[in-house]
N, C-alpha and C positions, 0 to 999 in steps of 0.2 A: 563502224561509223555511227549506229546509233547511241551504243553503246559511249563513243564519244560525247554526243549531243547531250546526252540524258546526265553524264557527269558534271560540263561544263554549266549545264542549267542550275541543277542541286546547288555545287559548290558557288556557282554564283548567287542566287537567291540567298546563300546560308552564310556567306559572307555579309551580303548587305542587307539581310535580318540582323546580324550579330551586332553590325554597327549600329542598328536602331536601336536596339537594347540599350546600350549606354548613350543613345542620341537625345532618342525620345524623353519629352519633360514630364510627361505623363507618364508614372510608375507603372499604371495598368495597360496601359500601349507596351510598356518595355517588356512584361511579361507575358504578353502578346505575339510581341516580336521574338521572344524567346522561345514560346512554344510552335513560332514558325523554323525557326531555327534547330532546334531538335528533327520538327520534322525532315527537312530537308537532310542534316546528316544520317538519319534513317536510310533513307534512301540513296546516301552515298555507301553505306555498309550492305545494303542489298546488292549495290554493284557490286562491290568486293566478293560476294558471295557469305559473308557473313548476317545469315538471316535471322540469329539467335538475337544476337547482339542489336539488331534495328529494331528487332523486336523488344529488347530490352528497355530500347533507348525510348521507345513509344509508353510501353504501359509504364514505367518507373517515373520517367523523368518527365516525363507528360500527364499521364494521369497522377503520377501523386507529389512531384518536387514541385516541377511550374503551377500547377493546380494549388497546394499550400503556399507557393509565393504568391498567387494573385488574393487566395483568400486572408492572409495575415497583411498583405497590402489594404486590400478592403476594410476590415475589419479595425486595424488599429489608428489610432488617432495622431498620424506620422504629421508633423511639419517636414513637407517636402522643400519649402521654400527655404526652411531655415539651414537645411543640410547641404540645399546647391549655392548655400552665399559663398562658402570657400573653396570650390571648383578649381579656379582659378588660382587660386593660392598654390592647390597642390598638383595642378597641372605637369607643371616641371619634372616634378619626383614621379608621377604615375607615367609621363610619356619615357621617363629613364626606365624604369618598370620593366616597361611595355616592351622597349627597344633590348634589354638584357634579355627576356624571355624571348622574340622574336630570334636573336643571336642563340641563345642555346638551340631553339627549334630549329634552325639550319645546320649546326655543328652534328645535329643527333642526327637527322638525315643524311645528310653528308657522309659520315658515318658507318650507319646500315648499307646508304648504298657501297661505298667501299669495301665492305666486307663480304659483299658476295651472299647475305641472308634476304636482299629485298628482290623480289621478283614482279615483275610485271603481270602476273596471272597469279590466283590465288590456291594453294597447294590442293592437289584432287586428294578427294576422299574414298575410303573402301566401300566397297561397293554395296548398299545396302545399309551404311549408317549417315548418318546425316550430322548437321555440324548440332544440333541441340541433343542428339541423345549424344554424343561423345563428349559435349560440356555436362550434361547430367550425371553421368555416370561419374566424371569427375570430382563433381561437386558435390555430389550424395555420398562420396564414398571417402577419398580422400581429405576433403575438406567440410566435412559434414561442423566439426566444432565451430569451425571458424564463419557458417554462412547461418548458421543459428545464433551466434554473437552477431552479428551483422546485425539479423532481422530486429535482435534486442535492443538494439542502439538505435533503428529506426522507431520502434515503436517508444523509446525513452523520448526521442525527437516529437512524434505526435503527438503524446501524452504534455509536452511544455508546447507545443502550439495551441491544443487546446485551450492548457493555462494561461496562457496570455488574452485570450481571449473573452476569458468570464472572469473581467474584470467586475467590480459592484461600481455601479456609477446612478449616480443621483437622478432620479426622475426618470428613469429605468427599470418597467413593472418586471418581474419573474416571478416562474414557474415554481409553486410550493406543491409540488406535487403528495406530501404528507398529507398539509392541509386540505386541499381536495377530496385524497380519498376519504378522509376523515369526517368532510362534511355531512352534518345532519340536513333533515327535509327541513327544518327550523329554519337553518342558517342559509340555506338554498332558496327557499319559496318564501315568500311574501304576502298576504294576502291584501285586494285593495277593494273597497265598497263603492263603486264608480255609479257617481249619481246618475242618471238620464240625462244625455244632452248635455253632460260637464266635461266627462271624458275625465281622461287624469290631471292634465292640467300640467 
């Protein structure tokens, strides 16, 4: 029964986060609403019994996907307004979109359950391994090539978020960190002969 409670709450909440995401007119509300929404699916994989993966879903997609969506939202000089004039235009095509991918996602369910592989409780494990060391072992061993490519392609991704970001834009002091270190006491210090009762002026 709780175990009910606690699903229906998640999946509701995570539902009507999702829609605030594409509701909200406020970019940084939506990515708000997005890292509410992550959470709450967290929490639906904790039900399932997959704690790897909620855990996954928290430090990746929360600490660093939604985290660089709010900061390149921030940072960049977006006309919001200009991008939501044709909303409406492409309404149509996005809710045909919508409604294909909704019909695949019930065909595939449909599906699974048919087939006899979906189960109402989620498969027990051997006694003494847990579901993160048997994804580790996996990953470190079998697929070690392919989760160090991964991490390259993430880090190619941070490295153009950066770039985007250190644009040169006019009346915009920065950092010459060359020049600083380089400074003489000359070029630092000043000296002033401040009359009595003139002050500097």
């Amino acid at each position: 029964m709780l175990e009910a409670i606690a699903f229906y709450l998640l999946a509701g909440v995570a539902v009507l986060s999702a829609f605030a995401v594409v509701a909200a007119r406020n970019p940084v509300h939506s990515v708000l609403f997005l890292i509410l929404t992550f959470f709450n699916a967290a929490g639906l994989f904790v039900l399932l019994g997959a704690e790897f993966l909620a855990m996954l879903l928290i430090v990746v997609y929360v600490g660093a996907v939604a985290v660089l969506f709010l900061f390149v939202v921030m940072m960049l000089d977006v006309d919001f307004v200009e991008l939501k004039q044709g909303f409406l235009k492409y309404m149509p095509l996005g809710g045909l979109v919508g409604a294909f991918l909704l019909g695949e996602l019930i065909l595939v369910t449909s599906a699974v359950r048919g087939s006899g592989l979906y189960t109402d409780s989620p498969a027990g494990l051997p006694d003494g391994v847990t579901n993160a060391e048997r994804i580790g072992r996996v990953l470190y061993t079998d697929y070690l090539l392919l989760f160090q490519l991964a991490g390259l392609v993430l880090f190619v991704a941070m490295i153009g978020a950066i770039v985007l970001t250190l644009r040169r834009r006019d009346g915009v002091k920065r950092q010459d960190i060359h020049k600083q270190v380089g400074r003489t006491r000359k070029q630092g210090v000043e000296s002033k002969d401040v009359l009595p009762g003139q002050g500097l002026g």
